[in-house]
N, C-alpha and C positions, 0 to 999 in steps of 0.2 A: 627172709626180708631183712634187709640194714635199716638199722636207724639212722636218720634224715642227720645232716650235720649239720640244717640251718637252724634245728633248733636247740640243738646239744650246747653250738658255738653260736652263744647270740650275733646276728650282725649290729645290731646296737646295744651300746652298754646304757647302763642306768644316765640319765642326763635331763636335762630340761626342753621342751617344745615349745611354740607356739600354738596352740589350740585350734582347729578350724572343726569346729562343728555343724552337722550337717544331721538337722531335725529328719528321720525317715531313709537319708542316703545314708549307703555300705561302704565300705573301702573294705574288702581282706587283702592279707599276703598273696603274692603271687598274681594279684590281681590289678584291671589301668580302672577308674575313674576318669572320663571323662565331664571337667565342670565348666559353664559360664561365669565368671565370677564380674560384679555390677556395682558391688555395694560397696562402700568406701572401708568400711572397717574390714572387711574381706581382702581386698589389696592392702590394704597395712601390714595382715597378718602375712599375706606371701611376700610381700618388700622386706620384712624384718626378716622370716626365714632363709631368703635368699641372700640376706648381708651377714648370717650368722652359720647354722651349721649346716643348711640346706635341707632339715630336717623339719618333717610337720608330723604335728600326731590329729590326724582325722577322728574325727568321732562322730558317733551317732547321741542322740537323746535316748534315755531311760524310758519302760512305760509311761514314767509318773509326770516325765518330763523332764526332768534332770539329765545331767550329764551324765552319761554312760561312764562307768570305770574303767573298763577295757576300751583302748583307741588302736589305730595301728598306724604305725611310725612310717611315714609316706616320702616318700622324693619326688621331683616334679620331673614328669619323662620330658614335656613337651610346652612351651609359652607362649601364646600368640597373641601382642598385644593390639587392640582397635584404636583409632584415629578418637574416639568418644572415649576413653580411657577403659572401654571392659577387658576382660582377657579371658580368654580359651585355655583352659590348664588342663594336662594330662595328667595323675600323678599316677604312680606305682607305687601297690603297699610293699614294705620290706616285711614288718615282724606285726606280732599282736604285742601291744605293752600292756600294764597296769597303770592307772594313775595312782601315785604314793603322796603327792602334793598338790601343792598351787605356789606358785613364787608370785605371778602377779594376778591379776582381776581386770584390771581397767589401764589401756582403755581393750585390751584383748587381753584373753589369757592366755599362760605359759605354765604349762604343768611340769612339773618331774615326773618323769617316766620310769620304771625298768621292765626291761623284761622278763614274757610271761614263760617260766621254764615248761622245756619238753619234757611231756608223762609220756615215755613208753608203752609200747601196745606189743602184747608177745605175737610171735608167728603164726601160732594161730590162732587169736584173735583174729589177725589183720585177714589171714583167709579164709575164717567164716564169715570175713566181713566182706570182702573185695570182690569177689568175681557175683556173687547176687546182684551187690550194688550196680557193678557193669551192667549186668541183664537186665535190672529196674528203667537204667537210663536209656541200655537198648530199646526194651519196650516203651518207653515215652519216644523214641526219636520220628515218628511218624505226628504226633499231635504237635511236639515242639518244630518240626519240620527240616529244614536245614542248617539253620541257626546251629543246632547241639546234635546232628545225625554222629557227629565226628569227637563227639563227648565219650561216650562206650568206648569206642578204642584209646582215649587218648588216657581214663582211667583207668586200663588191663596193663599200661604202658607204666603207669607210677606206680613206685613202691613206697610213697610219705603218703601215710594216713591223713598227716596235718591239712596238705598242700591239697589230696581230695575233697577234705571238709571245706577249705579255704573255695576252690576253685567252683566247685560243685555248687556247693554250699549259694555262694553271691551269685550263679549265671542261671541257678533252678528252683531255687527253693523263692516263695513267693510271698509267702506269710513274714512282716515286720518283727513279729514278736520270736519269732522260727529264726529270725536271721539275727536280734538280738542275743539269742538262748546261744547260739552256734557262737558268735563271735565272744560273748562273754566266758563259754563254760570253758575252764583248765585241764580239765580231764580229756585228751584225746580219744580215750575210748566210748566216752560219754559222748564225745562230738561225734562220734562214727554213732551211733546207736541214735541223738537227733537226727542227721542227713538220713538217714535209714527209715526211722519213724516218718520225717517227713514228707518225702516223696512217695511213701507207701501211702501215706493216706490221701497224697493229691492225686493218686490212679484215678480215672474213671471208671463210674460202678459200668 
């Protein structure tokens, strides 16, 4: 197994965001979000990104309700604006960052970001990990129906542990608190070991 070289070579370096948080909604790497966006201070936030580095760092809220620490730094795939001012945005996450600051507050935040370095997973690790995990999602591909039938092959096909947790991780896993624990925790091997716990215990008895 190679290590991944999106995460060895960040795609983005340490820098400042605009904030769009999103109470309950996921964004990972590798992964689109589709949003409506309505609210005034919501298009602020994409107006300003799009006139600066075209960079957004998505986040979810903490259990407690706070702001999550960990965002992932997004670009907009797609913008479709309505005649009533809403817009239809696609974004694609790039990386997971860290938040290390805040530059502003009001009237939107703007955090400093960097990124969250790649932890290594040895060879086999990743193979006592990878070909179970395949079988776990083969065996759900009947209950999830054909939405994910084409998930099992597509992860026998990858060799980034990351990009599994990431991909897997936001299209299966169902639990908020499941999808925090994954997006926050740094340890890749630790993320292999939540997707793993998790989907084993949402089997059916």
């Amino acid at each position: 197994m190679e290590e991944p070289d999106l995460e060895s070579e960040p795609l983005v370096q340490p820098c400042a965001m605009p904030l769009l948080l999103l109470p309950d909604i996921f964004l990972f790497p590798s992964c689109e979000l589709p949003l409506r966006i309505s609210e005034e201070i919501q298009s602020t936030i994409i107006k300003y990104g799009l006139e600066h580095d075209e960079l957004f760092a998505v986040g979810c809220t903490s259990e407690s309700g706070g702001i999550s620490t960990v965002v992932t730094a997004a670009i907009i795939r797609s913008l479709f604006e309505f005649a009533d001012g809403a817009s239809e945005i696609v974004f694609f996450g790039m990386q997971r960052m860290r938040i290390v600051g805040m530059n502003q507050i009001r009237p939107f935040p703007i955090v400093r970001v960097e990124p969250i370095p790649y932890s290594p997973v040895s060879p086999e690790d990743f193979d006592e990990w990878h070909e179970p995990l395949s079988l776990l999602v083969e065996s759900r591909s009947r209950e999830w129906r054909d939405l994910y039938s084409e998930m099992a092959d597509w992860v026998r096909r990858v060799e980034d542990p990351a990009m599994i947790c990431d991909v897997v991780g936001l299209n299966l896993v169902r639990s908020r608190s499941r999808l925090r624990e994954l997006l926050a925790e740094e340890s890749t091997k630790r993320r292999m070991e939540i997707l793993f716990e998790t989907l084993t215990e949402a089997e059916p008895k």
